[in-house]
N, C-alpha and C positions, 0 to 999 in steps of 0.2 A: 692375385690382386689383394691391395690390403684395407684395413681397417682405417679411414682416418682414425677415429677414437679411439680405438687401439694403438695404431701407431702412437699419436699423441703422449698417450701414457707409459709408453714402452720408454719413448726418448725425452720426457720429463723424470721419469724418479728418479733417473741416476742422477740425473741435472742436481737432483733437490739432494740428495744423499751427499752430492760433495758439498753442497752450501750446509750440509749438519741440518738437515732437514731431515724427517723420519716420514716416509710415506708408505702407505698401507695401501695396495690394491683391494677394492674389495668387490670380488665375483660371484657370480654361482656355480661356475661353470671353468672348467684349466683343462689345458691342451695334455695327452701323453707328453712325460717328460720337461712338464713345465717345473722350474726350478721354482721350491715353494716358499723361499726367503722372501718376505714384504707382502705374501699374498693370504687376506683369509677370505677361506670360502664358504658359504652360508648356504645351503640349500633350503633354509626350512619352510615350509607351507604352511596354509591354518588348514584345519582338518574340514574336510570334506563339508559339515553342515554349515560349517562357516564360508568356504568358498562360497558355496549355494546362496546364502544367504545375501554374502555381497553383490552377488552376479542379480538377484531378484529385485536387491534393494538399492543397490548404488545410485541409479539415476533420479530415483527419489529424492536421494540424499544429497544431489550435487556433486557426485562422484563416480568417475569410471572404471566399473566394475574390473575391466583389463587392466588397465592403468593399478589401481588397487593393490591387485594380486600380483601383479611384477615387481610393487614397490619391496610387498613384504618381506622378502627374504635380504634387499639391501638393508633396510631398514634393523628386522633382527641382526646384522654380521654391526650394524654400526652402533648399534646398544650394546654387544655384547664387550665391542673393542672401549668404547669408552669405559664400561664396570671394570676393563680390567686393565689394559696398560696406556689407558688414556685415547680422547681423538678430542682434536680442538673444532675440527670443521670435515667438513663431508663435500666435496665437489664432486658435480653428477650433471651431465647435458639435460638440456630442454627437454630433449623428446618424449610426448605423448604427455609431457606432465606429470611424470612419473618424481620429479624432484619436490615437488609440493607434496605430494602425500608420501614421500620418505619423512620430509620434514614435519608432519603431523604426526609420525608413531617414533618420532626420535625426540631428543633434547639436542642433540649434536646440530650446529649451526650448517645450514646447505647453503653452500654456493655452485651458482649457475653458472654451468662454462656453456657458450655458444655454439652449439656445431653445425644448427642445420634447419632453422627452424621451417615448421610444417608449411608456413604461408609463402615460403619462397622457393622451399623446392619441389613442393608440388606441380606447378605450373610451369617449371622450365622439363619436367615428364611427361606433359602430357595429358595429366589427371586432374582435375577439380579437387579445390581445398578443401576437404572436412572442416564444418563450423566446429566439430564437436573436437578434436584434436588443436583446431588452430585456438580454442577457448582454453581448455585446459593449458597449453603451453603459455599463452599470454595470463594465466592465474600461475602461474609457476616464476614466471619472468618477474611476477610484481612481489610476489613473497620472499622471495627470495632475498637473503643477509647479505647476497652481495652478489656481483658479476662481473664476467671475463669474457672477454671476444678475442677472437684470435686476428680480424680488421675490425677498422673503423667503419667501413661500407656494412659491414653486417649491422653492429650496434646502432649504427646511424636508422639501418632499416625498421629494427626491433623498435625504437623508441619515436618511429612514426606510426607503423603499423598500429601500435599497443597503446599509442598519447599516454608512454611513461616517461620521466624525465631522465631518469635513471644516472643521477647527476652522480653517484660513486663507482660508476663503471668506470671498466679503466681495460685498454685495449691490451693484449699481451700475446704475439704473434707463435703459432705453435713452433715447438724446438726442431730443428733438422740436423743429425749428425751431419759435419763436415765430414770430406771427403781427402784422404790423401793425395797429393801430387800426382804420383806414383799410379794413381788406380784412374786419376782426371783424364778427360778427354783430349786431343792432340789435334790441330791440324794435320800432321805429317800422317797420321795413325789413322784418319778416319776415311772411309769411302763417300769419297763427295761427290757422287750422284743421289742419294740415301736419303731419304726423309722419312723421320720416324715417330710414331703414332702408340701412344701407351696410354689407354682407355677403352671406356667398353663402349660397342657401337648401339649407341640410344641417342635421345632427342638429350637428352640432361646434357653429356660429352662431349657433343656434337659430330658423333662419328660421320655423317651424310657432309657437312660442313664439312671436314677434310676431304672428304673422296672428294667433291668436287671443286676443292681448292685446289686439288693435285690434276685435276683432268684439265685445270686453264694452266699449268704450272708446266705442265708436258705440253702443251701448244707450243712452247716459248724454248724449252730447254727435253728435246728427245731422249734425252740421258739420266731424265731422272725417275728414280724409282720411288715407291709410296713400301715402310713396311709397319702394314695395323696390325697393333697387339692389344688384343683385350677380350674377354669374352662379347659375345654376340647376346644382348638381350632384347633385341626389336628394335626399329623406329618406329614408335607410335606414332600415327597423325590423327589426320578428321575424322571422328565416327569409330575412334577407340581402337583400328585397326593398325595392325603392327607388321612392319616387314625387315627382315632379314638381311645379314650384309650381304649375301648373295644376292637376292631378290633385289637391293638395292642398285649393286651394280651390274647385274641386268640389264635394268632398266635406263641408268643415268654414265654408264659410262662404253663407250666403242669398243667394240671388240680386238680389235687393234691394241690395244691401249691396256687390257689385262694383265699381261705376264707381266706389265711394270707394276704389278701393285702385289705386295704378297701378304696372304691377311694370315698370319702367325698362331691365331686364339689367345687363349690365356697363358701366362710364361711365369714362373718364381723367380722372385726377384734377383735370383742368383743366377737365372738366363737374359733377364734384361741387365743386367748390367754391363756387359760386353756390347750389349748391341745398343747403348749410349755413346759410347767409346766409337762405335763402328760409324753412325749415322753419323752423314755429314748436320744435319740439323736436326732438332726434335721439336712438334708443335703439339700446340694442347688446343681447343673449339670450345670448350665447356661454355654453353650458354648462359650460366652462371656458377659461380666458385665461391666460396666462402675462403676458402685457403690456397687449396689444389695442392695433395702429396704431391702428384706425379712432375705437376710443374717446380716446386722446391725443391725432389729428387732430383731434376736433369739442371737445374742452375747450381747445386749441390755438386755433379759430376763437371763442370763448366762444360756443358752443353751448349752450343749455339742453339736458345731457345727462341720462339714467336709465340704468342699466350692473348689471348683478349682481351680488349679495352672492359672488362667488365667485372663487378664484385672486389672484393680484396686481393683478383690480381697484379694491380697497379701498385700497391701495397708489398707484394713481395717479389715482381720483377721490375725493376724500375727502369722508365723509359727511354730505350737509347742509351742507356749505362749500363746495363746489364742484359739487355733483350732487347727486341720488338714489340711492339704492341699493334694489334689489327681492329676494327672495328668488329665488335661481335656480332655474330651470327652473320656476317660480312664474307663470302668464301672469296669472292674475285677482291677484297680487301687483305686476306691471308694469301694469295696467291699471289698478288703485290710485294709481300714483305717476302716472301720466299724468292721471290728473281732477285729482290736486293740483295740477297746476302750471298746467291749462289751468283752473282756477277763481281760479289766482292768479299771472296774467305777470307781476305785479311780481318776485315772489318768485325765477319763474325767468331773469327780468332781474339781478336779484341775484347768480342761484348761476354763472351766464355770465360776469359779468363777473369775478369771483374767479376762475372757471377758466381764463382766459385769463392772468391774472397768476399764478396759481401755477404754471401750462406753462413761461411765460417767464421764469421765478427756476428753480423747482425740477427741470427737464427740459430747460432751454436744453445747447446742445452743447457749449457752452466752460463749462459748469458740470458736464454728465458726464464731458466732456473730461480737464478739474482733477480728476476722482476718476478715473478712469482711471489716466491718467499716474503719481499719488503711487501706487496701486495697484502699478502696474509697476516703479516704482523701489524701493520697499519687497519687494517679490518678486527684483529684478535683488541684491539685498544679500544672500538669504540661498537666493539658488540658483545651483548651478553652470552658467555660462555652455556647457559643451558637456558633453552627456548620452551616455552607452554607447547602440551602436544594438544594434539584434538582429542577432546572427550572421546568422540565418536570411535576414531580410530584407536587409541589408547584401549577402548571396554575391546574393541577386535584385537588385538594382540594379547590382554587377561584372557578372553576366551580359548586362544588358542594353543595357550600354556597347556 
C-alpha cells in the first residue's frame, strides 16, 4: 500500500523537471537502491544535551518538543541547499506542524501543501482530536508564505476550522500518471461478477461499509463476488475497541455468503493491477478522502468506479461522467449504485472509458506540473526570498554546530 505523500512527490518532480523546474527531494531516510539524482539526505541531530533540553523546555516555550526535533534535520538539509546550489522555497505538509518550526531555523520560504489535517482525520478513526497537534498545525497553516490543497473541500475545511482567509491559496489536484490503452481495463476482459476493494479495513476506509454493501448486493444478484484488498487494521468503534475483518464478518455476514467474498490482505501494486483489469467494478467507502490514490488509480486504469459523495471525491470523479457517486457512509446507498451498473455494463463501459481520459488531461503530471510551477513563480514575485528565523530556534541550531 502506498504513501499518498510519497506518491504525490514521486509523480510531481518529473512533472516539474520537464516544465525546467529543478526539484530537490529532501529526506532523512532512502529506500535500498533508491536512485539518488534530485535527492539530499540530511540526517543530522542536535547533540544529546540539546535534545534534552528541548524536550524539558519546549512547552514552556510555545513549542513541541517532537515536532521540534523532526523539524531539524529538514531544516539543516534546506540551509545547506540553499548555501550552496540555491532553494527558492521549501514545500512540506501540515502535519504535527512541523512546517512552522522548519520555517523558524531556515530563511528559505515554506509553503504548505495540504494533506491531511489533524482535525479531520482524526474523527473519521475513531480517535479524539489532540488540542495540542490540531494547535500547532492551525500555527503552521497561518504562517505559512503560501498554500496548496490538492480539493477545494479540504481548503474550504481548513479556512473554517482555523477563521483564516487564506485568500492566496490556490487548489492544485495531486498528479496521477496516465495509464496506456493497452494496460486499460476492457469490458470484454473483465470478470463481471467481481467487485473489488483496495483499501485497509478501518473505520477511515470504510472497510465494514463495503462488506455490507455487498451482502445487500448478493440478495439481488447471486453471482456476485466481493475481493478485499488491504491490510487489516481493526474497526474501531464505542469504547476504543477494535475488531477484525474476520470478527467482522463473523458477526455481520451469513455463512452462506462467505466464499463469495475473498479478503486478499495486502498486495504490491504490481499485483493489483491485473486485478483492476479483472474486476468487473471497483468501489472505494472512505468516510472521508482529501484526494483518494486508490480512487484516481482505478479511474486512471478506466475502471468502472462508485466512490462517495464526500471530501474532494466529487472533485476527482465526477458525477455520472466518469463514476458513480453514493451517499457516504450510506452501505444500502452503495449497494444501489452497484445493481445499476451490474444490470447495465454498457453504461459502465461508458463511465470507464471517460475516466481514463479525464485522469490523462485533467491529472496528467506535466499538467499539475504547469499549475504548480506558474503557482510558484507567481508567489517567487510577491514574497521575500529570505525570511527572519526565530531567535530561539536560530541559538538551537548555533548550539548544535
Amino acid at each position: 500500500m502506498q504513501s499518498g505523500i510519497v506518491t504525490y512527490v514521486a509523480n510531481l518532480r518529473p512533472g516539474l523537471e520537464r516544465a525546467g523546474v529543478k526539484a530537490t527531494v529532501l529526506t532523512s531516510e532512502v529506500a535500498p537502491g533508491t536512485d539518488p539524482s534530485g535527492v539530499h539526505v540530511s540526517r543530522a541531530r542536535p547533540p544529546r544535551p540539546i535534545r534534552t533540553l528541548v524536550r524539558r523546555a519546549g512547552h514552556l516555550l510555545s513549542y513541541d518538543p517532537t515536532s521540534v526535533l523532526l523539524s531539524f534535520p529538514i531544516a539543516h538539509a534546506a540551509n545547506e541547499l540553499r548555501a550552496g546550489a540555491g532553494l527558492d522555497f521549501l514545500e512540506m505538509e501540515e502535519s504535527f506542524g512541523c512546517a512552522r518550526y522548519v520555517q523558524q531555523m531556515t530563511e528559505v520560504p515554506v509553503v504548505v501543501r495540504l494533506h491531511g489535517p489533524h482535525f479531520l482525520h482524526a474523527p473519521v478513526t475513531g480517535r479524539p482530536v489532540d488540542p495540542i497537534v490540531a494547535r500547532a498545525e492551525q500555527r503552521c497553516v497561518a504562517e505559512a508564505v503560501g498554500i496548496t490543497s490538492p480539493a477545494r473541500d479540504v481548503l474550504d475545511r481548513v479556512r473554517r476550522e482555523y477563521d483564516l482567509p487564506l485568500a492566496d491559496a490556490v487548489v492544485i489536484p495531486n498528479p496521477v500518471p496516465p495509464v496506456a490503452a493497452e494496460r486499460r481495463w476492457t469490458l470484454d476482459a473483465c470478470d463481471k461478477k467481481t467487485v473489488l476493494f483496495v483499501g485497509r479495513f478501518d473505520r477511515h476506509k470504510g472497510g465494514d461499509i463495503v462488506i455490507d454493501a455487498f451482502r445487500e448486493l448478493a440478495a439481488r444478484r447471486p453471482e456476485a463476488e466481493l475481493l478485499f484488498v488491504g491490510p487489516d487494521h481493526g474497526l474501531r468503534g464505542e469504547g476504543g475497541r477494535s475488531r477484525s475483518i474476520v470478527e467482522y464478518l463473523d458477526a455481520n455476514v451469513p455463512a452462506a455468503l462467505r466464499p463469495r467474498i475473498h479478503v486478499a490482505g495486502p498486495l504490491p501494486a504490481s499485483r493489483i493491477e491485473p486485478l483492476r483489469r479483472q474486476a468487473f467494478v471497483t468501489i472505494m467507502a472512505s468516510r472521508y478522502e482529501i484526494f483518494g490514490l486508490a480512487l484516481a488509480e482505478a479511474l486512471a486504469f478506466g475502471c468502472p468506479t462508485i466512490a462517495p459523495n464526500v471530501g474532494g471525491i466529487p472533485e476527482i470523479l465526477l458525477a455520472d461522467r466518469t463514476g458513480l457517486l453514493f451517499e457516504s457512509g450510506d452501505a444500502s446507498s452503495l449497494a444501489a449504485r452497484l445493481v445499476t451498473l451490474f444490470e447495465s455494463p454498457q453504461r459502465a463501459a461508458d463511465l470507464a472509458r471517460a475516466a481514463a481520459d479525464d485522469v490523462a488531461t485533467r491529472l496528467s503530471p506535466d499538467t499539475v506540473a504547469r499549475d504548480t510551477a506558474a503557482y510558484y513563480a507567481a508567489l517567487r514575485a510577491r514574497v521575500p526570498r529570505v525570511r527572519r528565523r526565530s531567535p530561539l530556534l536560530r541559538s538551537l541550531q548555533a548550539l548544535s554546530r
